[in-house]
Structure formats: C-alpha cells, structure tokens
MIMARKE-376265 format. One record per residue (C-alpha): residue in three letters; x, z, y. Coordinates in nm, 2 decimals. Example, Ala and Ser with C-alpha at 12.3 -4.5 7.8 and 13.67 -1.06 7.14 Angstrom:
<recs>
<rec><r>ALA</r><x>1.23</x><z>0.78</z><y>-0.45</y></rec>
<rec><r>SER</r><x>1.37</x><z>0.71</z><y>-0.11</y></rec>
</recs>
This chain:
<recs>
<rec><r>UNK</r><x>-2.82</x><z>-2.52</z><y>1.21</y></rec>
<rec><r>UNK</r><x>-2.51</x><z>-2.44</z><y>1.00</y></rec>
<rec><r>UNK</r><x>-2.18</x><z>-2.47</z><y>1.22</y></rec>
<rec><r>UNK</r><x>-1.96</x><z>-2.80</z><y>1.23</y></rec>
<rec><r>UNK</r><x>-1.61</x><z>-2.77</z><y>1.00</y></rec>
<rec><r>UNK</r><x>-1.41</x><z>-2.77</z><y>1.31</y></rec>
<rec><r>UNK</r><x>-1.59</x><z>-2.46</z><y>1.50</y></rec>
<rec><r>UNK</r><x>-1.64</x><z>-2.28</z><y>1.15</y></rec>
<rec><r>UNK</r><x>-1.27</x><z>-2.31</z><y>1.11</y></rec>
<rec><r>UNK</r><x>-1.21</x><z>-2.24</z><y>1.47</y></rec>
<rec><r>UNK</r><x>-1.38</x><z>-1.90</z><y>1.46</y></rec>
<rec><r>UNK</r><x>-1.19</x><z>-1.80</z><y>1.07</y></rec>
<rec><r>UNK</r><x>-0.88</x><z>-1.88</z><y>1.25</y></rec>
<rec><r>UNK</r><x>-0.95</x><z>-1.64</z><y>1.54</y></rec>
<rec><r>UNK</r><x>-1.06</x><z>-1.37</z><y>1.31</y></rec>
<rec><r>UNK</r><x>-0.76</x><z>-1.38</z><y>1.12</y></rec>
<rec><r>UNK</r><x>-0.54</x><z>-1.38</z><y>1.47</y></rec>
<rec><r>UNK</r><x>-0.71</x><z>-1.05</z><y>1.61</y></rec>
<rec><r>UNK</r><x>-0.68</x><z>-0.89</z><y>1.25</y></rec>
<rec><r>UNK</r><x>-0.29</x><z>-0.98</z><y>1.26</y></rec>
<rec><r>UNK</r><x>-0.27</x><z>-0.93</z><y>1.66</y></rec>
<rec><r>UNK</r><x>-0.46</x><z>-0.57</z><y>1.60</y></rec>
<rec><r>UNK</r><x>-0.26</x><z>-0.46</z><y>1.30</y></rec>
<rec><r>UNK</r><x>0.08</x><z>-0.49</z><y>1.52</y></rec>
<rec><r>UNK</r><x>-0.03</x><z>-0.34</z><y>1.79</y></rec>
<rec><r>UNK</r><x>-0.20</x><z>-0.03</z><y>1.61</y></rec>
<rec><r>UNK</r><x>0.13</x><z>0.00</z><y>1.39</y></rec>
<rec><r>UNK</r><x>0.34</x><z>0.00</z><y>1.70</y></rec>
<rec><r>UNK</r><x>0.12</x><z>0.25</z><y>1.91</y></rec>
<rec><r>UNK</r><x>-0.12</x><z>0.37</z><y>1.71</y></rec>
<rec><r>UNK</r><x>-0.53</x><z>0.38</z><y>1.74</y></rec>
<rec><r>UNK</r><x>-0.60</x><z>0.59</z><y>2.07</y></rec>
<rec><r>UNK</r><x>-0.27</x><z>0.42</z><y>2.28</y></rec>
<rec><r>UNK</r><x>-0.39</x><z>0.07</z><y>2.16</y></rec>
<rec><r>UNK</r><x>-0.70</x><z>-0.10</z><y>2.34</y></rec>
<rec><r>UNK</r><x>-0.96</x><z>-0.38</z><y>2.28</y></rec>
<rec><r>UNK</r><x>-0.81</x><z>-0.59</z><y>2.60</y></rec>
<rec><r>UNK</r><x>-0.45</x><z>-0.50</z><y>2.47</y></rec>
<rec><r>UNK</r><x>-0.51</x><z>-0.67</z><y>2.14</y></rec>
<rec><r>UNK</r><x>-0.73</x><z>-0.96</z><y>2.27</y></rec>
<rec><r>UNK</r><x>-0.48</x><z>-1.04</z><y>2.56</y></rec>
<rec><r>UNK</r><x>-0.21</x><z>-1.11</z><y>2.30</y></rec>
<rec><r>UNK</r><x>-0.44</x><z>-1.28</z><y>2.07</y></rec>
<rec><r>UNK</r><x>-0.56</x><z>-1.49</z><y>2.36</y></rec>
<rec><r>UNK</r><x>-0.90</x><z>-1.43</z><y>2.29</y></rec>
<rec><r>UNK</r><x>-1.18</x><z>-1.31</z><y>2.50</y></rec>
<rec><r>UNK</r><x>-1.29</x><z>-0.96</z><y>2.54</y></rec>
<rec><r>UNK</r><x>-1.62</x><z>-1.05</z><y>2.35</y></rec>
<rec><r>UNK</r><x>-1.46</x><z>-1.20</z><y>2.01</y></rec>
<rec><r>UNK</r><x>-1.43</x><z>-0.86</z><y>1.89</y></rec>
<rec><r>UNK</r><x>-1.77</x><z>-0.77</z><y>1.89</y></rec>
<rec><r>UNK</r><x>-1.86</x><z>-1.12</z><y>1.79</y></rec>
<rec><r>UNK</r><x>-1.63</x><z>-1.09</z><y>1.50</y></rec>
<rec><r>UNK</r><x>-1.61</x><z>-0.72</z><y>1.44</y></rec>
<rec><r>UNK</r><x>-1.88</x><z>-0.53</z><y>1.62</y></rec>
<rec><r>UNK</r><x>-1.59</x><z>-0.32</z><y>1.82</y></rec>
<rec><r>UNK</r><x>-1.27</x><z>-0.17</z><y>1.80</y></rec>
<rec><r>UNK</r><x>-1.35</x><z>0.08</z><y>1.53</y></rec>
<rec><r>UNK</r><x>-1.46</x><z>-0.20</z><y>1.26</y></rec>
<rec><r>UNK</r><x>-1.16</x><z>-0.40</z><y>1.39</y></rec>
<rec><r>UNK</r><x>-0.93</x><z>-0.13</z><y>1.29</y></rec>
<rec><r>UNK</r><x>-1.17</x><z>-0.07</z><y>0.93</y></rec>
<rec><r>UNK</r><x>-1.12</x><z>-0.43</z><y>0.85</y></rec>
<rec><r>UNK</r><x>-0.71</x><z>-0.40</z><y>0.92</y></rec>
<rec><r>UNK</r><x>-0.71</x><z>-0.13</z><y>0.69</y></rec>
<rec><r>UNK</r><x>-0.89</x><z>-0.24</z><y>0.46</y></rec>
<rec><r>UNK</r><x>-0.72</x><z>-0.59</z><y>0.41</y></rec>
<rec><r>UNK</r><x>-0.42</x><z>-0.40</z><y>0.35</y></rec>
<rec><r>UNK</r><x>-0.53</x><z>-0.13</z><y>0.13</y></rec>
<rec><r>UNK</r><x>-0.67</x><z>-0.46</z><y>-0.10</y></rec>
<rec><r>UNK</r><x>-0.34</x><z>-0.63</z><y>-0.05</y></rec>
<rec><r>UNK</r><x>-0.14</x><z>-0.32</z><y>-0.19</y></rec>
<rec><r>UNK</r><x>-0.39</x><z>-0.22</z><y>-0.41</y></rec>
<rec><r>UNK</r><x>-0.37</x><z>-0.58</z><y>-0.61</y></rec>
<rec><r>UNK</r><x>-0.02</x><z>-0.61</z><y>-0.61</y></rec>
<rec><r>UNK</r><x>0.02</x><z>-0.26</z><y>-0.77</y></rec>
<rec><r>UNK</r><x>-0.25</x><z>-0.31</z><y>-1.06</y></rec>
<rec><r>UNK</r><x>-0.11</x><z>-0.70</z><y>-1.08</y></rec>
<rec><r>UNK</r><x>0.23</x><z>-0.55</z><y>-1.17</y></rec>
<rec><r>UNK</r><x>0.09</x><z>-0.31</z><y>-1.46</y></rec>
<rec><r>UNK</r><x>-0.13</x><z>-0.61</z><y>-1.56</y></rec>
<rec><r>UNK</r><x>0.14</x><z>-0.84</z><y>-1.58</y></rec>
<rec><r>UNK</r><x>0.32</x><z>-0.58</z><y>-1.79</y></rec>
<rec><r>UNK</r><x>0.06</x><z>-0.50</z><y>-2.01</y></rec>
<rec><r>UNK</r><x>-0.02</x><z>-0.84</z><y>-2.11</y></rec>
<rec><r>UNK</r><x>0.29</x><z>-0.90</z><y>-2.26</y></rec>
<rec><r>UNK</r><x>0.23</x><z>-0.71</z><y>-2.58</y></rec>
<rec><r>UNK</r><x>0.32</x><z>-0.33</z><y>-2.67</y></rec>
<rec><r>UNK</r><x>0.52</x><z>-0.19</z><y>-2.33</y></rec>
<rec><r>UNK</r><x>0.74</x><z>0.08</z><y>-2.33</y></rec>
<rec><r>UNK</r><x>0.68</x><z>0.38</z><y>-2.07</y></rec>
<rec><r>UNK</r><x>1.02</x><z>0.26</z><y>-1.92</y></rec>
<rec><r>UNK</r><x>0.88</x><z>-0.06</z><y>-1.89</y></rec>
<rec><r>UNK</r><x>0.57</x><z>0.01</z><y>-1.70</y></rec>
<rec><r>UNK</r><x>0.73</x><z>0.29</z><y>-1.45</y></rec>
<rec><r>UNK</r><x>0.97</x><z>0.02</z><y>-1.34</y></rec>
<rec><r>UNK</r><x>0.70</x><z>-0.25</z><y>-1.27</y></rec>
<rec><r>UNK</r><x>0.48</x><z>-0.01</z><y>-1.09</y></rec>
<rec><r>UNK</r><x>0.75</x><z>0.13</z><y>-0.89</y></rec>
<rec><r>UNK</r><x>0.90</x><z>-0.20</z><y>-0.79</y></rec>
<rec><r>UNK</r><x>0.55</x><z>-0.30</z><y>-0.62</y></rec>
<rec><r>UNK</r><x>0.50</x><z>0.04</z><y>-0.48</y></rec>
<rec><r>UNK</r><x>0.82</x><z>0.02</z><y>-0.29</y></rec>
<rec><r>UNK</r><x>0.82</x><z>-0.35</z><y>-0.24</y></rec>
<rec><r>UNK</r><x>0.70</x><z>-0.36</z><y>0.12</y></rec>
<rec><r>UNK</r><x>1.02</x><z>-0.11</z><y>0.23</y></rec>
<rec><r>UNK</r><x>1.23</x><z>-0.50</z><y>0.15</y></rec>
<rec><r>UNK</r><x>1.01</x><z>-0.71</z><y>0.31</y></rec>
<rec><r>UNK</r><x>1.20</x><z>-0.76</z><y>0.63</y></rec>
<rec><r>UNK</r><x>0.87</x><z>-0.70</z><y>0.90</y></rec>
<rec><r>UNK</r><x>0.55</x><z>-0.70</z><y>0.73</y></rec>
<rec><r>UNK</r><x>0.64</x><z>-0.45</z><y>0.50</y></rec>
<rec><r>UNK</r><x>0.74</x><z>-0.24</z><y>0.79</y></rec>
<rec><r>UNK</r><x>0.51</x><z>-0.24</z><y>0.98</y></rec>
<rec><r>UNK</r><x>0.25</x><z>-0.18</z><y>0.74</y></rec>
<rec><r>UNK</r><x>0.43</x><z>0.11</z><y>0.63</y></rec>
<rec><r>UNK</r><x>0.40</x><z>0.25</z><y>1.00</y></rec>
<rec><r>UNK</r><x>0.07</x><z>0.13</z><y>0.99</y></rec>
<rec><r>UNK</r><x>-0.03</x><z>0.40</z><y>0.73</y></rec>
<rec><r>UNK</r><x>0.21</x><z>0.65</z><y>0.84</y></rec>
<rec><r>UNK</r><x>0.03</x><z>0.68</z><y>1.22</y></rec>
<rec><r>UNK</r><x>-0.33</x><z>0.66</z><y>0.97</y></rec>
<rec><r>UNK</r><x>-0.22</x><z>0.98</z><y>0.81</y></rec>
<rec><r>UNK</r><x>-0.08</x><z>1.15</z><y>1.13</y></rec>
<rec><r>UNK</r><x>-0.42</x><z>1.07</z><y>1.32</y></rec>
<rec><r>UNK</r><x>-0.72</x><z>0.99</z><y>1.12</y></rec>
<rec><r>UNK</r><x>-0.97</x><z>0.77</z><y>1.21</y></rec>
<rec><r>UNK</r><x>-1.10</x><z>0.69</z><y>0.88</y></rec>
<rec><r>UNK</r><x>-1.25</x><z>0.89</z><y>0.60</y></rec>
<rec><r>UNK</r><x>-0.99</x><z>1.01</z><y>0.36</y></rec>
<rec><r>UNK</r><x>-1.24</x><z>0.89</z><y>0.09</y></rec>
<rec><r>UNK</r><x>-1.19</x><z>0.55</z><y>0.19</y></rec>
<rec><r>UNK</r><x>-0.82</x><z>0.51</z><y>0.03</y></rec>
<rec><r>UNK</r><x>-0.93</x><z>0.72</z><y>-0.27</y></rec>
<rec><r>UNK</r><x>-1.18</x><z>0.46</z><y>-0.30</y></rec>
<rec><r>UNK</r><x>-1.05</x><z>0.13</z><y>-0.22</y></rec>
<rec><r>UNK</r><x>-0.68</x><z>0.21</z><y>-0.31</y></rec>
<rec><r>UNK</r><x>-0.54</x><z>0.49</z><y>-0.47</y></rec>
<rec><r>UNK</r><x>-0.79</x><z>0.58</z><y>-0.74</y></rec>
<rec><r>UNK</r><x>-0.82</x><z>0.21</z><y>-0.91</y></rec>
<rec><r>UNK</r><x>-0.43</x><z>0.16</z><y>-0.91</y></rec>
<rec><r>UNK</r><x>-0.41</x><z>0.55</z><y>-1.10</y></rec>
<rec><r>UNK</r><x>-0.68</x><z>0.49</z><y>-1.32</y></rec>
<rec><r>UNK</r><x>-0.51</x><z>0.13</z><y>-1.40</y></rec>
<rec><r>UNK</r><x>-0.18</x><z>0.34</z><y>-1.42</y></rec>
<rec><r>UNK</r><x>-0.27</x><z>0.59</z><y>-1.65</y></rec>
<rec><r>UNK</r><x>-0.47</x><z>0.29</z><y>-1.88</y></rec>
<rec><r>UNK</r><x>-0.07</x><z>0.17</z><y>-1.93</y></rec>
<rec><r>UNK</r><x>0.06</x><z>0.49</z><y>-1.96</y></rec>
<rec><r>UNK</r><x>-0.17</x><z>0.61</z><y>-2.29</y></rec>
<rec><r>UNK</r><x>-0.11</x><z>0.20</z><y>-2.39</y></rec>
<rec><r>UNK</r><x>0.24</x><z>0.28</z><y>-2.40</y></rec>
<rec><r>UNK</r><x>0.24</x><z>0.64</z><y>-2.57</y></rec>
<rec><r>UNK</r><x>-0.04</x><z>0.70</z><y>-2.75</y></rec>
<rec><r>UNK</r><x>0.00</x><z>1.02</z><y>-2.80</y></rec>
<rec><r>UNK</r><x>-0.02</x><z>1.10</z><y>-2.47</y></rec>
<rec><r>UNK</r><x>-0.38</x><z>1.26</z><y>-2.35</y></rec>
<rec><r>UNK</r><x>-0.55</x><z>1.08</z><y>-2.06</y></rec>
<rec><r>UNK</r><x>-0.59</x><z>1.44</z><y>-1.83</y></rec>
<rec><r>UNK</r><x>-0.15</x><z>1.47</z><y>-1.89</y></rec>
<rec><r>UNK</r><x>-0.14</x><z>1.10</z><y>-1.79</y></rec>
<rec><r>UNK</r><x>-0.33</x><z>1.14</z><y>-1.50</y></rec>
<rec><r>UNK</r><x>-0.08</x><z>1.45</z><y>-1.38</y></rec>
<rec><r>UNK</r><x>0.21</x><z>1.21</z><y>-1.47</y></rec>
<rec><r>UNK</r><x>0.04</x><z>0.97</z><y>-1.26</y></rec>
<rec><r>UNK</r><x>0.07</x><z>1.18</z><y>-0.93</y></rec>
<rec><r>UNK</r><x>0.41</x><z>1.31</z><y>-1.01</y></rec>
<rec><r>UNK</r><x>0.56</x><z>0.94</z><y>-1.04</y></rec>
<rec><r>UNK</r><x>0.32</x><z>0.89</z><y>-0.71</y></rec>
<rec><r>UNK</r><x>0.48</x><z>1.17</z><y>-0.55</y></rec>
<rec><r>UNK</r><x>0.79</x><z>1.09</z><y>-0.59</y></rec>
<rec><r>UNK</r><x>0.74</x><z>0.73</z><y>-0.42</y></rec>
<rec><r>UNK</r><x>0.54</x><z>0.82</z><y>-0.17</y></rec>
<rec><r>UNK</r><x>0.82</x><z>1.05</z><y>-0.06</y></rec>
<rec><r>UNK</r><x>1.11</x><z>0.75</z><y>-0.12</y></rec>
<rec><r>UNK</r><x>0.87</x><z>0.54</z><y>0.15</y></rec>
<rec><r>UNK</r><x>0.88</x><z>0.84</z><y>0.39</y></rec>
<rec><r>UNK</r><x>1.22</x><z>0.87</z><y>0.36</y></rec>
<rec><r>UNK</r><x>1.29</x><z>0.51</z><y>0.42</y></rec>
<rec><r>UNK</r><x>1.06</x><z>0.54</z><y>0.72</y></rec>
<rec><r>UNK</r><x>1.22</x><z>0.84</z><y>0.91</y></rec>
<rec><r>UNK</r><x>1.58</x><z>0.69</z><y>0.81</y></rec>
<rec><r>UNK</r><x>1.48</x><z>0.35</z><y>0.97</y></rec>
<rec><r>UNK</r><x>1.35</x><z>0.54</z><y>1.26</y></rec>
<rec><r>UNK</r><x>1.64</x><z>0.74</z><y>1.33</y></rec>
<rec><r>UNK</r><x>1.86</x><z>0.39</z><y>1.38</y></rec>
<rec><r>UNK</r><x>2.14</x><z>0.54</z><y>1.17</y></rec>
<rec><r>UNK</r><x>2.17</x><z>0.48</z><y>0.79</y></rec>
<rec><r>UNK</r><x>2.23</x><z>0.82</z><y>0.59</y></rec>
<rec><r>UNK</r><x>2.52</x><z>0.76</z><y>0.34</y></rec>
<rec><r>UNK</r><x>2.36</x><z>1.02</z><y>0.16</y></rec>
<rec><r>UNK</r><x>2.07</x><z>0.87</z><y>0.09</y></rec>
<rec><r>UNK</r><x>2.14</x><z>0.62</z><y>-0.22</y></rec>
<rec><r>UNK</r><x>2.05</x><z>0.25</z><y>-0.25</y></rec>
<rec><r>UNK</r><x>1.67</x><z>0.20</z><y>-0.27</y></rec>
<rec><r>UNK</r><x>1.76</x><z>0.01</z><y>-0.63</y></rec>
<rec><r>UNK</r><x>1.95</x><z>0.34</z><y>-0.73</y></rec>
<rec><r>UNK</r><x>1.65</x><z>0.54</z><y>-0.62</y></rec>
<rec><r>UNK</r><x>1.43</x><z>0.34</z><y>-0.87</y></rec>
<rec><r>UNK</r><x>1.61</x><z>0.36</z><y>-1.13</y></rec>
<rec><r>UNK</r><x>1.62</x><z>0.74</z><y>-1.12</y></rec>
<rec><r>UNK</r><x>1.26</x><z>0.77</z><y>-1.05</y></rec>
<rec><r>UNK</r><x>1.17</x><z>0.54</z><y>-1.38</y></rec>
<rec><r>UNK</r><x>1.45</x><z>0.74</z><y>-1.56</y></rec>
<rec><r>UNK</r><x>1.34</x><z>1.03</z><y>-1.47</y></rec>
<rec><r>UNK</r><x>0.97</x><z>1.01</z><y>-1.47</y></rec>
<rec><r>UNK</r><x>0.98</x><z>0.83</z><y>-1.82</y></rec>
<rec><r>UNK</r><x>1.15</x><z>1.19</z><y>-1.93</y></rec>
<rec><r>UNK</r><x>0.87</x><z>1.37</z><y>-1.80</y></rec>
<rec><r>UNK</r><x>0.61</x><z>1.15</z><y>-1.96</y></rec>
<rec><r>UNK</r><x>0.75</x><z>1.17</z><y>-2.28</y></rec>
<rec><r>UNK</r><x>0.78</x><z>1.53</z><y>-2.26</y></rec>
<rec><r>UNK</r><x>0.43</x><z>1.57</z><y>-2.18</y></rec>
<rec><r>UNK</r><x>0.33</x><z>1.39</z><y>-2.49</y></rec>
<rec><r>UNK</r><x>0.50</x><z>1.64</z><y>-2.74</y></rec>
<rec><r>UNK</r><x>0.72</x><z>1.36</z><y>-2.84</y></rec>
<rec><r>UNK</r><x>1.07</x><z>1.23</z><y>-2.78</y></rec>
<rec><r>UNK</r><x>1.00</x><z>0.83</z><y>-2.79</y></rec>
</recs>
C-alpha cells in the first residue's frame, strides 16, 4: 500500500535533516570522532532512521559526499556550459568562469565552509575509495574543461589540454587550501592577496600557459 503524502513527505524531510545534521557534524569532527547517536540526537531522530533511511553510518556519510560532490560537480560544468553556449569563447573567458565556481564556496559565508572542511578531513582520513571523486567529480568537470579549452584554441591537442587542465586545477586547489589554513589560524595574512586578485592572476596566468602550449600566441 503506497504511503499517504503527509508520511511520504514526513520521511523525505527527515532524510534531508540527517544528511544536513551529519554533514556538520562530520565537517566539524570528522568520521571516527562523529557517531550515529551524535548525529540523530541533533536531528531529533531516532537511532533507527539511519538504517531505515541509510542502512548505517557508512552509507550516511557516502550519501553526504556524494550530494556534494554532484552539487560541485554541476556548478563547475554549468559554468563552462554557460560559457560555451554563448558562441566562440576566448581561453580568458573560460578560465575565469571555471575558476569563479571552483572557488565559489570559499564566499559562501557557512555552507561553503564547511564543505570545504568537509573534504579537507576526507583527504586527511579516508573513508572512501579515491575512485569515487575521479568518478563522480573530478574526471567529468576535466573532461568538460578540456572540451572548452580545444573549443577555444583549436590548435590546441586534447593530451596538452588535459595537462593544462591539472595545472589550472592545481593551482585552485592550492588557493582553497590556503583559504582553509588562513581561516583556521583566526588571523588574516596581509600577505596573502584578495581572493578576486588571486583569480585574476590564476586566469592571467594559466591563459599564458595555455596558449603557449598550443604553439601559438592568440
């Protein structure tokens, strides 16, 4: 007998508390320090909601992950899309959309923090396959990445597009760290420029490199 509206909406609306309650808490603390009665006692849920909804904590903390890798993962190729559909990009262009939703959670005031942290305690202590965020993340928004890239500069070779691809991804990836340990130290680094500044150079710069990779000076 299929369930009445209210309880159907009832049990959607405490899966999506425990997925929100359980991604603070393992951002904050982290997988091991973070526990099934921790996360359902500020969800106020009962202890067997988890299973119910999840099959346990490890599929709880999948399902986190993965709704943020999706969330990240179509904001980035949405960017490039967006770009891309308005006609004949330059490289310039592209780098600065890309960039701007790669970094876009480091100015969202919470959520983009703490999902940041989220990944960060991820990396430090693995509890998922690495082949998970190649799949579900980082090796769609590359591939869509170097699609634009070759769009833009025709002469440039998928393989050198691909190389440019993890040099501009390096780069970023190191600006969120940065961010991250600055933010953690509770004392802002005059040395460290503007994120906008940083942006700029990174597009400036990594629209150099691209070019140069392409045997041309566009």
């Amino acid at each position: 007998m299929p369930l009445r509206a209210p309880q159907a909406e009832l049990g959607a609306h405490t899966r999506e508390r425990l997925l929100d309650v359980a991604e603070r808490l393992f951002a904050e603390s982290g997988y091991s320090a973070t526990s099934v009665r921790d996360i359902t006692r500020v969800a106020e849920c009962n202890l067997a909601s988890v299973n119910y909804h999840f099959g346990g904590k490890h599929n709880l903390y999948l399902e986190v992950l993965r709704r943020r890798m999706a969330s990240l993962r179509d904001d980035r190729i949405s960017s490039v899309e967006h770009v891309m559909a308005t006609g004949q990009p330059d490289v310039k262009t592209v780098l600065r959309a890309f960039a701007s939703a790669f970094l876009g959670p480091l100015v969202t005031p919470s959520q983009g923090r703490q999902l940041i942290e989220l990944i960060a305690r991820e990396m430090l202590d693995p509890q998922l396959p690495r082949e998970l965020f190649l799949a579900e993340l980082v090796g769609p928004v590359q591939e869509v990445l170097v699609d634009a890239l070759v769009v833009a500069i025709p002469e440039l070779t998928r393989d050198n597009a691909r190389l440019c691809v993890f040099s501009v991804m390096g780069q970023l990836i190191h600006v969120a760290h940065q961010a991250r340990w600055t933010e953690l130290a509770g004392v802002p680094d005059s040395r460290v420029p503007r994120l906008e500044a940083i942006v700029r150079h990174v597009v400036r710069f990594s629209a150099a490199g691209v070019r140069a990779c392409s045997g041309g000076a566009k």
